[in-house]
Residue frames as a rotation matrix with the C-alpha (Angstrom) as fourth column:
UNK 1
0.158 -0.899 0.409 -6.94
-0.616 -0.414 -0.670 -23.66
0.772 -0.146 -0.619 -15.21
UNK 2
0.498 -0.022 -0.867 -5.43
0.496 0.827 0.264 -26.19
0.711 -0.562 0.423 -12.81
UNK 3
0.926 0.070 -0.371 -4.58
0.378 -0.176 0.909 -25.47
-0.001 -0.982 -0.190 -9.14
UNK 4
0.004 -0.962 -0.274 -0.53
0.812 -0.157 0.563 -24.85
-0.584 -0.224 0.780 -9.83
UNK 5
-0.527 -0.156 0.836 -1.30
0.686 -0.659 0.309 -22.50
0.502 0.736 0.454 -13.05
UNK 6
0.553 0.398 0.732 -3.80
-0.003 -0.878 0.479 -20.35
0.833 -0.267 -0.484 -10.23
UNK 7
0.425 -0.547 -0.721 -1.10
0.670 -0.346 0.657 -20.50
-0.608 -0.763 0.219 -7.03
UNK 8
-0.226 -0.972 0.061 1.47
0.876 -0.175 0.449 -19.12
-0.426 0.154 0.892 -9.90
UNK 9
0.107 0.653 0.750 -0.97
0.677 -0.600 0.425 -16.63
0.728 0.463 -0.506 -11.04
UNK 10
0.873 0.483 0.070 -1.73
0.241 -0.551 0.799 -15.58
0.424 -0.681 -0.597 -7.65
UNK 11
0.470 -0.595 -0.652 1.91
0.697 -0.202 0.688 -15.48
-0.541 -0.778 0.319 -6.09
UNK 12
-0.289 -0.337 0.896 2.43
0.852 -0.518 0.080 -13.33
0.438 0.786 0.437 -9.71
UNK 13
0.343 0.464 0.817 0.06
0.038 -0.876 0.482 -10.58
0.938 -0.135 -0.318 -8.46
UNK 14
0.790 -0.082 -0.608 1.13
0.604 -0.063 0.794 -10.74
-0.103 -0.995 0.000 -4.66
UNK 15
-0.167 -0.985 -0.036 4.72
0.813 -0.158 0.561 -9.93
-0.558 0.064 0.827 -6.04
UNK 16
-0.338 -0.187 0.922 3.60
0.754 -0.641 0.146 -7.35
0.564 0.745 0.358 -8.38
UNK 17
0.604 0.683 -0.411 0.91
0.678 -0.169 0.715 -6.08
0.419 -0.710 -0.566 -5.54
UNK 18
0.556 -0.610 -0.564 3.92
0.758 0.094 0.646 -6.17
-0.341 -0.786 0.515 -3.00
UNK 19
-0.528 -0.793 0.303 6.62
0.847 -0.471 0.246 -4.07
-0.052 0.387 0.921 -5.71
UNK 20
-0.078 0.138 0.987 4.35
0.428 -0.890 0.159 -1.45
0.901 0.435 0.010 -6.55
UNK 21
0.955 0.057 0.292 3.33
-0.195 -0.621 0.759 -0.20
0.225 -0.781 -0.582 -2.92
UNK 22
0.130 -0.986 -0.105 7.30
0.869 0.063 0.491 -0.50
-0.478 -0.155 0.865 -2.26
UNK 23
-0.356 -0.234 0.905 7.62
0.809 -0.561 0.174 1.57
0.467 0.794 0.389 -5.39
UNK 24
0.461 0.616 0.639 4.46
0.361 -0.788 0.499 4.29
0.811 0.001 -0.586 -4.10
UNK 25
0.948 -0.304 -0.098 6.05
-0.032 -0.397 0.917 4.75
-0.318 -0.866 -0.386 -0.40
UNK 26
0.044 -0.986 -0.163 9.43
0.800 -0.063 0.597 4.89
-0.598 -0.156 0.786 -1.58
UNK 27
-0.407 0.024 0.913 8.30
0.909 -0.082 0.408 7.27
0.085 0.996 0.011 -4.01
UNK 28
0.261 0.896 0.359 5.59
-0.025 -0.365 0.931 9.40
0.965 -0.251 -0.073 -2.19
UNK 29
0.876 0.481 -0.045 5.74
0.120 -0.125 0.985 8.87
0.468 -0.868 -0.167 1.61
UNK 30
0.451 -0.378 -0.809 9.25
0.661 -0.467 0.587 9.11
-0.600 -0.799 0.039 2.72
UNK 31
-0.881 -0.411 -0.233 10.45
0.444 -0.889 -0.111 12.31
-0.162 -0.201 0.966 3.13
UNK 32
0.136 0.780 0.611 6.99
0.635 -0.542 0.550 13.67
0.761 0.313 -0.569 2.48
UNK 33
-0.947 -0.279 -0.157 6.90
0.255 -0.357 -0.899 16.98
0.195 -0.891 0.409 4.20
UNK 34
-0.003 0.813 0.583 3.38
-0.756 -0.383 0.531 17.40
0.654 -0.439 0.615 5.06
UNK 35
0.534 0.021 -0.845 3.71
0.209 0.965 0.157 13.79
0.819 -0.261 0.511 6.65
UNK 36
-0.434 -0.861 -0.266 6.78
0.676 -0.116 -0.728 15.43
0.596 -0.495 0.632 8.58
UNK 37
-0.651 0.206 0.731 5.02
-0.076 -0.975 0.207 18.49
0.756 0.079 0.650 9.15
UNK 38
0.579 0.617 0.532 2.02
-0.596 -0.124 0.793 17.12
0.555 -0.777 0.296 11.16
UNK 39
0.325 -0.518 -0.792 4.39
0.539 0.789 -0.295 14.45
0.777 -0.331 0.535 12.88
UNK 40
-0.591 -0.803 -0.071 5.89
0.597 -0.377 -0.708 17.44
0.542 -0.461 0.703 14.25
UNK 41
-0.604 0.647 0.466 2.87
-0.603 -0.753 0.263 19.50
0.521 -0.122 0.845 14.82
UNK 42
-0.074 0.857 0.511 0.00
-0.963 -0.195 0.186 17.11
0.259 -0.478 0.839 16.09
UNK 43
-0.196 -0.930 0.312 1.94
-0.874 0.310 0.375 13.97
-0.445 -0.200 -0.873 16.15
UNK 44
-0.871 -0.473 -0.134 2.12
-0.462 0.693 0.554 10.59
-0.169 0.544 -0.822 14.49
UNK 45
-0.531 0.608 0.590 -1.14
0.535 0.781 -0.323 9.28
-0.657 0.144 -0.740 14.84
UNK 46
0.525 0.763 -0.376 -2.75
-0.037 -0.421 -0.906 12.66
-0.850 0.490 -0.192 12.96
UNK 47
-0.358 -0.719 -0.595 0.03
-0.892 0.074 0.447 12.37
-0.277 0.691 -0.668 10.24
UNK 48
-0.990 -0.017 0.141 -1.10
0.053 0.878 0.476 8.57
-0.131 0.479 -0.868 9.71
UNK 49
0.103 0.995 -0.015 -4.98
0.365 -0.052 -0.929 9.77
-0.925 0.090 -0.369 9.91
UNK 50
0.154 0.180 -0.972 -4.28
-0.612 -0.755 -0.237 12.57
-0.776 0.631 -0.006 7.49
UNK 51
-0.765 -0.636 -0.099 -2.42
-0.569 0.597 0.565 9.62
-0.300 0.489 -0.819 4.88
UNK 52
-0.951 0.091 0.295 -5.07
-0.011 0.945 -0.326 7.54
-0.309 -0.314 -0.898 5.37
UNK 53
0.235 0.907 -0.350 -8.45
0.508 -0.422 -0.751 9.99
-0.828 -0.001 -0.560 4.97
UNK 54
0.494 0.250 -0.833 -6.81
-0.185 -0.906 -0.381 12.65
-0.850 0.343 -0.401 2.77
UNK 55
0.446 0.012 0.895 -4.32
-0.130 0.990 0.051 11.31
-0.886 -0.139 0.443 0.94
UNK 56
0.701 0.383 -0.601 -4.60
-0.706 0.493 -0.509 10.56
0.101 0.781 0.616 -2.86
UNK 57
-0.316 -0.742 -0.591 -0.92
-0.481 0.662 -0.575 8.07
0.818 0.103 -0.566 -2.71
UNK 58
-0.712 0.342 0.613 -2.83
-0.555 0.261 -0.790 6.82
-0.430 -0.903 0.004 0.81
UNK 59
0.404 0.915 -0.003 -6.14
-0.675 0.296 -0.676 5.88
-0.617 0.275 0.737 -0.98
UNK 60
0.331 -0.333 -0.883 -3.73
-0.532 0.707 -0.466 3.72
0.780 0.624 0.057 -3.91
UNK 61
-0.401 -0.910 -0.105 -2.01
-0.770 0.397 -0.500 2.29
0.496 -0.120 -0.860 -1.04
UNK 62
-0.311 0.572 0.759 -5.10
-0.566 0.530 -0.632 1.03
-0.763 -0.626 0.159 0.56
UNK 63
0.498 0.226 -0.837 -6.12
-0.860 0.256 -0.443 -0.18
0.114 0.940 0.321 -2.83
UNK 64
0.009 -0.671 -0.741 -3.54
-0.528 0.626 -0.574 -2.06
0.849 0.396 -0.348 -3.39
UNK 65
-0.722 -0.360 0.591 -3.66
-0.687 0.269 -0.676 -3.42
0.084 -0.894 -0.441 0.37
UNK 66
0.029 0.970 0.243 -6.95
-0.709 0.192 -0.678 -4.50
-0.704 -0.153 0.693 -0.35
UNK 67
0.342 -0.089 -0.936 -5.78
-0.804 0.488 -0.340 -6.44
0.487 0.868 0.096 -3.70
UNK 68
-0.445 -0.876 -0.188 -2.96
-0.501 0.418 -0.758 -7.92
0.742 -0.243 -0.625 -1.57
UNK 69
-0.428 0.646 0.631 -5.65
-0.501 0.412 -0.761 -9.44
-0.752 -0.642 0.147 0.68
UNK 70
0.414 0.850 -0.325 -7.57
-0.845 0.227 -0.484 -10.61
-0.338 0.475 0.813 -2.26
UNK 71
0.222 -0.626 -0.747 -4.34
-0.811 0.307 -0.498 -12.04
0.542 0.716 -0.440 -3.63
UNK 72
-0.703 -0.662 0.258 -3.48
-0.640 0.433 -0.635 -14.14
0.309 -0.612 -0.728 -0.95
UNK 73
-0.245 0.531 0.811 -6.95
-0.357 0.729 -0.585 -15.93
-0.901 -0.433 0.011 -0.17
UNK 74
0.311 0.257 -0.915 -6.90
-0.950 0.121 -0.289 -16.99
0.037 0.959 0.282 -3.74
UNK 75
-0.073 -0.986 -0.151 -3.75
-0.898 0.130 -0.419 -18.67
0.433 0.105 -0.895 -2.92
């Protein structure tokens, strides 16, 4: 495979990477009301712990954060 057929590869996944977490947090995270819930209750940083530790649409989003790193030092 030559160097232009793996940038266009890679800027293929970045963009697909990029749409689907778009897709999961527009889907999933806003309005979430447990998200809302501790925001209000124990504020913003335990609301982004809880997301982050507990999760399950957290844990894909780190996934996918982690791809989107992979994707990009291909590049």
């Amino acid at each position: 495979m030559n160097k232009l057929n793996e940038v266009t590869l890679s800027m293929i996944d970045f963009k697909s990477i990029v749409q689907e977490i778009d897709e999961l947090n527009e889907t999933y995270c806003e309005g979430c009301f447990v998200k809302t819930q501790l925001r209000k209750e124990s504020g913003k940083p335990a609301a982004h712990r809880f997301c982050i530790e507990k999760c399950t649409v957290g844990e894909q989003l780190q996934f996918l954060g982690e791809e989107l790193l992979k994707s990009s030092t291909r590049a």
